[in-house]
Every structure is written in C-alpha cells, then in structure tokens.
C-alpha positions in Angstrom: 57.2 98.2 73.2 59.1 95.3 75.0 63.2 96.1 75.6 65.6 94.7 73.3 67.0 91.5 75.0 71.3 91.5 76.5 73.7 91.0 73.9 75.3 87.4 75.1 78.4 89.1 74.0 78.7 91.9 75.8 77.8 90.1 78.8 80.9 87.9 77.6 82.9 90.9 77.2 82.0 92.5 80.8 82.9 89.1 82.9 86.1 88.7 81.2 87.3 92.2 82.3 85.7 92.1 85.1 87.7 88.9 85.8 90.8 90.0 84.6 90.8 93.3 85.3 91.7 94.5 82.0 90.4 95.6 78.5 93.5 93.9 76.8 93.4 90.7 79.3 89.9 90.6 78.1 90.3 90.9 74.6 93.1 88.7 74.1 90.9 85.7 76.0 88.1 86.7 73.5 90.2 86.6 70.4 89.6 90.1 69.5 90.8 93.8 70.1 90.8 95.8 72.8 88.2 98.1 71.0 86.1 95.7 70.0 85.5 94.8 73.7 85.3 98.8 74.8 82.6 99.1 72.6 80.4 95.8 73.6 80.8 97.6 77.2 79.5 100.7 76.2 76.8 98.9 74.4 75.9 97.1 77.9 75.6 99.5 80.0 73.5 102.1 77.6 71.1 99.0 77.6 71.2 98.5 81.2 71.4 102.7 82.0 74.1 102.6 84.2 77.8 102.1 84.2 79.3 99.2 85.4 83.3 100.0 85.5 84.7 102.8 87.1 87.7 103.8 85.1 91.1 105.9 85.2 94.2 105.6 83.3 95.5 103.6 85.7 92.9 102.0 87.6 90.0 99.8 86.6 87.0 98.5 89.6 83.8 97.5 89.3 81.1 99.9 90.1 78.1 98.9 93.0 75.9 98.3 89.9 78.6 95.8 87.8 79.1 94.0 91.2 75.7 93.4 91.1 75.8 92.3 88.1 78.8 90.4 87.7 77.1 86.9 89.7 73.4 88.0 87.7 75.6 87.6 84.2 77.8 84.6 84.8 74.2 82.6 85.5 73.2 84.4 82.4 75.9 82.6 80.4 75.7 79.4 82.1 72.0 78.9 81.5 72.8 79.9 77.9 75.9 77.3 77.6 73.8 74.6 79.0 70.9 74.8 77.1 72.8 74.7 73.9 74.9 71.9 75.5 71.7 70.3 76.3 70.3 70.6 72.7 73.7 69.6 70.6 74.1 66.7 73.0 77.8 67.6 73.6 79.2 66.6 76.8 80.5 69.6 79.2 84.0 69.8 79.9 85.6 70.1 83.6 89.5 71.1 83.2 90.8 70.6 86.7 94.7 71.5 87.8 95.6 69.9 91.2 99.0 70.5 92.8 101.5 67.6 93.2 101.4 68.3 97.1 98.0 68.2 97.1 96.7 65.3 94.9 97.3 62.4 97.6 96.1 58.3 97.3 93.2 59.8 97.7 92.6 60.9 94.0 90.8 58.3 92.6 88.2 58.8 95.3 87.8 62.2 95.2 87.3 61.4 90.9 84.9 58.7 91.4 82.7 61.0 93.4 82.8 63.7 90.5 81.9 61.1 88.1 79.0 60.0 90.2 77.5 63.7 90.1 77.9 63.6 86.9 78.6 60.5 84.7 78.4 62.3 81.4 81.1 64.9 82.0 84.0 64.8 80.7 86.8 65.6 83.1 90.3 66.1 82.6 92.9 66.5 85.3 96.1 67.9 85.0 99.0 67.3 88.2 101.7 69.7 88.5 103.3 72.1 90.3 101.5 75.2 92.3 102.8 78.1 90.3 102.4 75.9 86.8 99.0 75.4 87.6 98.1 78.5 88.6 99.9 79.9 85.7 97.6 77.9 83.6 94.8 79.3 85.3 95.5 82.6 84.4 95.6 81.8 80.6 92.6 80.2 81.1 93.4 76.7 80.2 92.0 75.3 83.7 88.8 75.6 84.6 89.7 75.0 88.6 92.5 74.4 90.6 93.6 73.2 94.1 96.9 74.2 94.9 99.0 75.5 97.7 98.8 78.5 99.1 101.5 81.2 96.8 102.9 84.0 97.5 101.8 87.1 96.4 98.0 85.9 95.7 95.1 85.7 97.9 92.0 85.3 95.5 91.5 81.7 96.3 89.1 80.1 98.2 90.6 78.1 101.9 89.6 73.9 101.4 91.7 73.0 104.7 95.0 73.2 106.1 97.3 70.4 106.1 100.4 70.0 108.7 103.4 68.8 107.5 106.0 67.3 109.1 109.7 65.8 108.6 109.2 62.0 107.6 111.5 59.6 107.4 111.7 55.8 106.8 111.9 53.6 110.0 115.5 52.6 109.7 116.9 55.7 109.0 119.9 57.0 111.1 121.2 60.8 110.4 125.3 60.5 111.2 126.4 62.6 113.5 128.5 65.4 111.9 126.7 65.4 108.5 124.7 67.4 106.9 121.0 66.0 107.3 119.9 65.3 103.7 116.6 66.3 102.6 114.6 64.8 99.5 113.1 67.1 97.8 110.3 68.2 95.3 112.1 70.1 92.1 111.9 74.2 91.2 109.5 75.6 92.0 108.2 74.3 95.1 107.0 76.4 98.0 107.3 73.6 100.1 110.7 72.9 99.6 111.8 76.8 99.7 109.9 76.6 103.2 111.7 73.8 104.5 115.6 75.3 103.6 114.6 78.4 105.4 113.5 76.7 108.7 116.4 74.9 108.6 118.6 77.6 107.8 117.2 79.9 110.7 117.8 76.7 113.5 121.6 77.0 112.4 121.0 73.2 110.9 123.1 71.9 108.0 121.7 70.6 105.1 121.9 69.3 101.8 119.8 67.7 98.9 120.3 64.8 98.1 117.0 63.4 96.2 115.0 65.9 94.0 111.8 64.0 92.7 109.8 65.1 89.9 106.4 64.6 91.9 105.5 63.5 95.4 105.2 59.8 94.8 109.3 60.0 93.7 110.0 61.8 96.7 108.0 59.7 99.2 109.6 56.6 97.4 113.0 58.1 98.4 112.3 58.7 101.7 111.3 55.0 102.1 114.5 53.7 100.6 116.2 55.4 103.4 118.3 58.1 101.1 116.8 60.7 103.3 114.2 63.0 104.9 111.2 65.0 103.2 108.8 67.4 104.6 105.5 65.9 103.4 101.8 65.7 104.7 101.2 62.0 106.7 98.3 61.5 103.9 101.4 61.7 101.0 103.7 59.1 103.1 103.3 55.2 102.6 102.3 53.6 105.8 105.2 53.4 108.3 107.2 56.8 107.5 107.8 58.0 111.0 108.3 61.6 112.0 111.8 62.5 112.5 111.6 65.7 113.8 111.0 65.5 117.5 114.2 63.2 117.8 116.6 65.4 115.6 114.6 68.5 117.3 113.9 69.9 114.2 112.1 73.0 113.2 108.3 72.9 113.7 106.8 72.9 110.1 103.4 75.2 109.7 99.8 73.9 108.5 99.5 74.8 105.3 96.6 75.9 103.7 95.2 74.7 100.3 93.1 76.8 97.9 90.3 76.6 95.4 91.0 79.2 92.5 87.6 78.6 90.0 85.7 80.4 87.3 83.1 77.9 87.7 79.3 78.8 89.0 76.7 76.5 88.7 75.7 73.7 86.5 76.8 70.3 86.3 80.7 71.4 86.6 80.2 73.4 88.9 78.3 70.3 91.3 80.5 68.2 89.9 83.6 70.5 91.7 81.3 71.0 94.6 81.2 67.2 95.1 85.3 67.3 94.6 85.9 70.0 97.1 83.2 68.2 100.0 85.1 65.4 99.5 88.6 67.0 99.6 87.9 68.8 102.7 87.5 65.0 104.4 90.5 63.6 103.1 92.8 66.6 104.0 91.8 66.6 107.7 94.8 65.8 110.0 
C-alpha cells in the first residue's frame, strides 16, 4: 500500500513558522488561527515520523530533521506554484524593495537584465527607505529586498560594500567660523544618523540645511552648492568632488548592502539571481 502523499498545506504551514518563528506570525500570514496551523504541523510530522520543531513556552527552533526539511519543502512548493502557473498561463510576480541609497543610475540596467532572464515576469519595484522596506518585508508584501545594512538584524545576505565619502560640488567654499552644512536624506536614515555622529565625535559643528526626500534630491542639492552630503561616488553626478580630505573630515566606513529574500528557485528566483550578479558589478568601488 503506497503512502498517502504531503499535504501542500502543511508544508505551507511548516515554512511559514519556520520563517517567522512563530505559530501566530504564521497563522496571521496564512489567514487563519493559530490552531489551525498547530494542527497541519502535527499532521506533518505524524506523516513524516519525526518532529520537526522543538518547542517550549518560550522558545521555538527547528529540529535537525525540519532543517532538513525546510530547503526539501520550499522546492516542494515552488515546483507546485509553477506548474499551476505554467498551466493557467498567469505570469509570476517578482515584488522587489530596493533602498534609496542603494538604487543608483544604475537601475535601469540592473532591470533590463531581469527582464532579459525572464521577459514574461512581471516585476514590480518599490524605492524607499531601509527600515520601510525591510518593514515591508516582514509583512510580507516584498518578495526581496536590497537595503543597507540595519541595526539589530543580521539575516541578510552581503552583495558588496560601498565606501562613502563627503561630496561636494566643485565651487563650494565652507566659511570659516560656520557650521559646515550637511544635505541630508529624511528620518529614518542610517546613513545620515552615521554621519552626525562622526562629526559629532571630531568636535565638528554642523547643521542641516537640505533634507531630500530621496537621493536624487539630495545629490541635486549638493550640486547647487547648498552643501555637503555623505553619498557613494556611483549616487553623485559627474564632478562632485570629495571634500573631506581638505576640511579633514572624519573617515566615513564601507558600508555593506544586503539581500533579505524568501525566494528559491524558479524563474524569480533567476530572475533576482541575474539582479544580484549584476549589482555586485555596479557597487564595486
């Protein structure tokens, strides 16, 4: 007598609290109760014979058997998802979040090359701000995202490190006496947090006097001569100088950029593979 085959899902259930690390996480992503979800578990692993969480009251881990598992049952799904894509016709979805300090001239590029993996997918991209995007992540409205590195969080994976540097427009002049004035990106940006403290541990006055929306506002800013920004050289029209040997200003860090996905395989998932390659060529200094 052959075995009964994997409910699709329970296998559903077990990657969403596997991903999330929770049983209400999972069921609110799932649009149904916590209980529902305990009990598709249970189901799973009395058809596989062996547990695949390790539970307390306050703790919840995969067990050697649901790590296992976890890569063997997102293929699972994916082969399932594209073969009913496949048969309906429907065109796959790639939701894609990329950081305003990382999305550079580059973009349409690095879109292009996605599109030529994979002309029939639909792709949407979505420019904002690290901790929004990340944010959206979590809720699951992205797919992907490329974003700066964020405190508190180390579950992405490293794409490259960029170095930034204080830019400036060639005519600029800092008055003597003044407090240099610094264009900035608006709340929340780690970059701009980063820059105040430097300055504020040299002993060097400051103030804002530009706060852009995105990078293209601040760059634009910088060129009109209203002040300086830190910004990666890729971000900065052609001729922004760097200001910050002359002013002997603080050394600003490389700063790494990160790949949070859900994706694995299929044509999204080439489709991001293509993104990331190209990405990693760009963002070289």
């Amino acid at each position: 007598m052959s075995e009964p085959p994997l409910d699709l899902d329970a296998v559903r259930a077990f990657i969403r609290i596997a991903e999330l690390g929770s049983f209400t996480r999972a069921a609110e992503a799932l649009q149904t109760t916590q209980g529902a979800v305990s009990l598709k578990l249970q189901r799973l692993e009395k058809r596989l014979g062996c547990r695949l969480l390790e539970r307390t009251p306050r703790h919840l881990e995969l067990s050697p058997r649901g790590a296992s598992f976890l890569d063997q049952a997102r293929d699972l799904l994916a082969m399932h998802d594209r073969a009913l894509a496949g048969f309906a016709g429907a065109r796959q979805r790639l939701a894609i979040g990329i950081s305003d300090h990382v999305a550079g001239p580059e973009l349409p590029a690095l879109i292009a090359r996605m599109n030529a993996q994979d002309p029939d997918l639909l792709i949407e991209i979505r420019i904002g701000s690290s901790v929004e995007l990340l944010q959206r992540f979590d809720r699951r409205e992205l797919d992907t995202v490329i974003v700066r590195l964020h405190a508190g969080r180390n579950d992405g994976a490293l794409l490259a490190e960029e170095q930034f540097r204080w830019f400036a427009a060639p005519h600029w002049q800092h008055r003597p006496g003044e407090p240099l004035p610094l264009a900035t990106m608006a709340e929340p940006c780690g970059v701009r947090v980063l820059a105040g403290q430097l300055l504020d541990e040299a002993g060097i006055a400051w103030t804002e006097v530009f706060v852009g929306g995105g990078v293209t506002a601040v760059a634009a800013a910088v060129m009109a001569g209203i002040g300086i920004s830190a910004l990666a050289p890729r971000m900065l029209p052609f001729g922004a100088i760097d200001i910050g040997p002359r002013l002997r200003l603080p050394a600003l860090p490389r700063l790494p950029v990160l790949l949070h996905t859900r994706l694995r395989g299929g044509k999204p998932g080439a489709a991001l593979a293509a993104l990331a390659a190209a990405f990693r060529n760009v963002a070289r200094d």
